[in-house]
C-alpha positions in Angstrom: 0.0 0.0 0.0 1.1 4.1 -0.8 0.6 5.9 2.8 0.8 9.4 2.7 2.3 10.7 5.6 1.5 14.3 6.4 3.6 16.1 9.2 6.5 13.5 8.5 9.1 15.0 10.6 7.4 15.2 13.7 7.4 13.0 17.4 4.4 11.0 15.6 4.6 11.2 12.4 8.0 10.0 11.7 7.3 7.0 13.9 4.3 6.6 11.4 6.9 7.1 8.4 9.1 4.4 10.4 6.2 1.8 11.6 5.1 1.5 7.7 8.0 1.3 6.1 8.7 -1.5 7.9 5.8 -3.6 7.2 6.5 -2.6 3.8 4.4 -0.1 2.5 5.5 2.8 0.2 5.4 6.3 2.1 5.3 9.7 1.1 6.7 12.0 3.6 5.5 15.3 3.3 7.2 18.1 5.6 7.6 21.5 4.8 11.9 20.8 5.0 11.6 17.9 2.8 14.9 15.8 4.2 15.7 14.4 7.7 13.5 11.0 6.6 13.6 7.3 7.5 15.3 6.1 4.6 13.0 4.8 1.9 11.0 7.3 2.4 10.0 9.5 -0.3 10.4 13.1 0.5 7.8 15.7 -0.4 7.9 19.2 0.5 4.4 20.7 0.9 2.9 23.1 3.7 0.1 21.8 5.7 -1.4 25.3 6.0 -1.6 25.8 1.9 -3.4 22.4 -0.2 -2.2 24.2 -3.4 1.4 22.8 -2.3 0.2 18.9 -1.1 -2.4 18.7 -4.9 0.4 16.5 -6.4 1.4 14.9 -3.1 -2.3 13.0 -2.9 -1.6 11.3 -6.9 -1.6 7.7 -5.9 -1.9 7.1 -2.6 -4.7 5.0 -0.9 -4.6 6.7 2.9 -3.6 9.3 4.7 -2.1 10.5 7.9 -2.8 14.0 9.2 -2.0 16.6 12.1 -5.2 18.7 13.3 -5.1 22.2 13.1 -3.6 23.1 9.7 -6.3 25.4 7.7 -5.5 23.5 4.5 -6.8 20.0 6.0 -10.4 20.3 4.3 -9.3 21.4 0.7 -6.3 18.7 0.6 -8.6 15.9 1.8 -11.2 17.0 -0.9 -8.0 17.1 -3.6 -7.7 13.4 -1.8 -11.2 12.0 -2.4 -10.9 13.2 -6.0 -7.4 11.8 -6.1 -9.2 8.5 -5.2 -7.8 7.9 -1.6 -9.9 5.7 0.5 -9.0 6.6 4.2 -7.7 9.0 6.0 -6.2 8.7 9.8 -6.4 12.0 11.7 -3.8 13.4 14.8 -6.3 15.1 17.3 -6.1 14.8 21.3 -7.2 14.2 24.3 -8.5 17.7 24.6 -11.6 16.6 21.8 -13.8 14.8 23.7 -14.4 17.6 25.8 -16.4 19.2 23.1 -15.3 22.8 24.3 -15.0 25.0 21.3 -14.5 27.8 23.3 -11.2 26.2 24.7 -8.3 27.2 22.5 -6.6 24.1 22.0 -10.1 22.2 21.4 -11.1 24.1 19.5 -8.7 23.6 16.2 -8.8 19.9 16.9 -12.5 19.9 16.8 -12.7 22.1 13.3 -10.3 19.7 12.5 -12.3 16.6 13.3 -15.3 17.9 11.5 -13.4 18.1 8.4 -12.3 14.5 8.4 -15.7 13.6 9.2 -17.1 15.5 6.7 -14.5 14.7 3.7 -16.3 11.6 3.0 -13.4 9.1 3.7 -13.3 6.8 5.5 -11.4 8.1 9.2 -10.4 6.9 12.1 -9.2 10.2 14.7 -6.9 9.5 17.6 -7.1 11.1 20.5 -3.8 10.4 22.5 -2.7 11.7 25.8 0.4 14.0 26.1 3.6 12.0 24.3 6.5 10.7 25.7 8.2 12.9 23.6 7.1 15.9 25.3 10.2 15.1 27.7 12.8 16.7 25.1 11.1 19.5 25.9 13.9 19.4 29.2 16.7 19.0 27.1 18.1 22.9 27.7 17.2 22.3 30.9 18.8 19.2 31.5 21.8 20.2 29.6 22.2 23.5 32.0 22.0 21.4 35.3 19.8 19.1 37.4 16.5 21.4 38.0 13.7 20.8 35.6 11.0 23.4 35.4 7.9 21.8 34.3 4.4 24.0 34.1 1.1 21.9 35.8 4.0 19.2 36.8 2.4 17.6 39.9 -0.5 16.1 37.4 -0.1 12.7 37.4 -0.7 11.9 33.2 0.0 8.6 31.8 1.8 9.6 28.6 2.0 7.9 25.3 5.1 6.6 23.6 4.8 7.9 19.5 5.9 4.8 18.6 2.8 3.4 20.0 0.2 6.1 18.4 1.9 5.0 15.3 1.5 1.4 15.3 -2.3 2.4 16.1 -2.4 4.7 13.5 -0.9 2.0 10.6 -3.6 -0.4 11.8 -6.0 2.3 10.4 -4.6 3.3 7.7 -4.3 -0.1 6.2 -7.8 -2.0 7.1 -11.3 -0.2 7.2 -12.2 -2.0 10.0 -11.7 1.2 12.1 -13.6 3.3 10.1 -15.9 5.6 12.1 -13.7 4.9 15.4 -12.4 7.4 18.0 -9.5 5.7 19.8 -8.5 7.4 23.5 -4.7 6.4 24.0 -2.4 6.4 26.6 0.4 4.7 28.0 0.5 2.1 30.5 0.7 4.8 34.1 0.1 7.6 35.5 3.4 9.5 36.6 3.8 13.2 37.4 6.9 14.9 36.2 8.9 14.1 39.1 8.3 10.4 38.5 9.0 11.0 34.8 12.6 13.1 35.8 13.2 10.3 38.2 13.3 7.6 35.6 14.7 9.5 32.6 17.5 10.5 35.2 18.5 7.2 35.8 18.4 5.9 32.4 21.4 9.8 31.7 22.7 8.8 35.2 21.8 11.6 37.0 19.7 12.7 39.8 16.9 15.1 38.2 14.5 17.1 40.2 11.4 19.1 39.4 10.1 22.1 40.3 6.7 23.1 39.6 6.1 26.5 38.9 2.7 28.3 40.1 0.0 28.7 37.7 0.6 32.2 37.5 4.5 31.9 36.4 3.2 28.8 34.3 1.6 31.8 31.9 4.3 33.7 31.4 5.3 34.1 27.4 2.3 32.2 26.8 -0.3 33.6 24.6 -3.2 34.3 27.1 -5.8 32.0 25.1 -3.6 29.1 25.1 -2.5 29.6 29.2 -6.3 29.8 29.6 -6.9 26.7 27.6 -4.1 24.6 29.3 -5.0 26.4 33.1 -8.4 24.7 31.7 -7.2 21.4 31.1 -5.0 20.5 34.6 -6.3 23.1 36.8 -10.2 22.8 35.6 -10.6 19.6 34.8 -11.4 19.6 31.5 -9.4 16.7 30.2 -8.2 13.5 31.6 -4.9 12.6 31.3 -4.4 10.1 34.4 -6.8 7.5 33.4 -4.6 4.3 31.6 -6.2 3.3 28.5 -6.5 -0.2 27.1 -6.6 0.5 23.7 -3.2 0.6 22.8 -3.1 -3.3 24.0 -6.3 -4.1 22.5 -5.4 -3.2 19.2 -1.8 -4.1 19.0 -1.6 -7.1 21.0 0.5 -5.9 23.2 1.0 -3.5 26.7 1.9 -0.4 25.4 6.0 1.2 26.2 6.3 1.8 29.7 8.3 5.8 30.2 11.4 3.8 31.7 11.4 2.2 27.8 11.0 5.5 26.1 13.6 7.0 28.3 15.9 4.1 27.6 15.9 4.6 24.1 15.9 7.8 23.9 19.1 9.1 26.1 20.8 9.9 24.1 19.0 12.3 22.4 19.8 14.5 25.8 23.3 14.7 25.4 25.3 17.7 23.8 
């Protein structure tokens, strides 16, 4: 099968890029760089935000992978449909279900959910919890010294290895039996960012410690809708993040990557 892989050189969708190249599928990687791919991957640059540039990129391809919140997601998956693709696997989050389109950050994944709904393909939208990934996100940090400052930190959020949203992800790209399906996803416990710094600091060696700031610093350089929108999520209530998810197992047969794996694979991208 031809995937089309939209968002290629991010946390998720280069582990999409990865997972189907090696069941051996044909991929077209579209990011707006072009390079930095798995290899056997074909590179395609194209702009999420502007279908004029992905037109050419949907030409024989049978599914699609997609980030939400790109304004050119309806026009690319109606070039799609007329391109003759047949499914189409949409990126959203655990911030969707709330339904709050008042909410910043649910808001663009809920446009965006409408548009895969409404692109008549068939769709599957995931809707994982916070990544695994996120953890680079300390790498400065962690490079400068032993403090990690970590916004909302004492929430306890069972986080997702990309690695696992892809293997979801390939399942529906490649079988319509998920058509129609909303899949919550998570990984396999609940850890707070202390726990997190705790076990990616053993797997570097070093003792890492976390300090969470208060909700007011936790704003600063933030654009005030989106500091509402997350103040929202961990201090409101409106998403859930803690609960463990089966689906992951269900569908893949297996207990999803535990942080201690992620962190042990990934060390040493924290090093200079």
């Amino acid at each position: 099968m031809r995937i089309l892989v939209l968002g290629a050189t991010g946390n998720v969708g280069r582990a999409v890029v990865a997972a189907a190249l090696a069941a051996g599928h044909e991929v077209r990687a579209v990011s707006r760089g072009g390079g930095d791919l798995p290899e056997g991957a074909d590179g395609y640059v194209g702009d999420l935000d502007d279908a004029s540039t992905l037109t050419r990129a949907v030409d024989g391809v049978e599914s699609v992978f997609t980030l939400a919140g790109y304004g050119g997601l309806a026009e690319t998956l109606t070039d799609a449909g007329r391109a003759g693709v047949r499914r189409v696997v949409l990126l959203s989050s655990s911030s969707a279900p709330s339904g709050k389109r008042d909410n910043a950050v649910a808001k663009y994944h809920l446009e965006s959910e409408d548009s895969v709904r409404a692109s008549g393909l068939e769709w599957t939208i995931l809707q994982p919890n916070a990544f695994m990934s996120n953890a680079l996100r300390w790498r400065p940090q962690i490079l400068a010294g032993e403090v990690i400052r970590e916004p909302f930190g004492d929430v306890a959020l069972s986080v997702v290895d990309p690695a696992d949203i892809a293997g979801v992800a390939l399942l529906a790209l490649t079988s319509a039996d998920h058509h129609g399906r909303y899949y919550r996803l998570s990984g396999p416990e609940a850890l707070t960012a202390a726990e997190r710094a705790e076990i990616l600091g053993a797997a570097l060696g070093r003792a890492l410690t976390v300090e969470v700031p208060s909700d007011e610093e936790a704003r600063e350089g933030v654009p005030p809708a989106y500091a509402d929108a997350f103040h929202e999520f961990y201090r409101g209530g409106l998403i859930d993040e803690t609960t463990v998810h089966p689906t992951v197992e269900q569908l893949l047969g297996r207990p999803p990557a535990a942080f201690a794996d992620w962190a042990a694979a990934n060390s040493h991208r924290f090093a200079e």
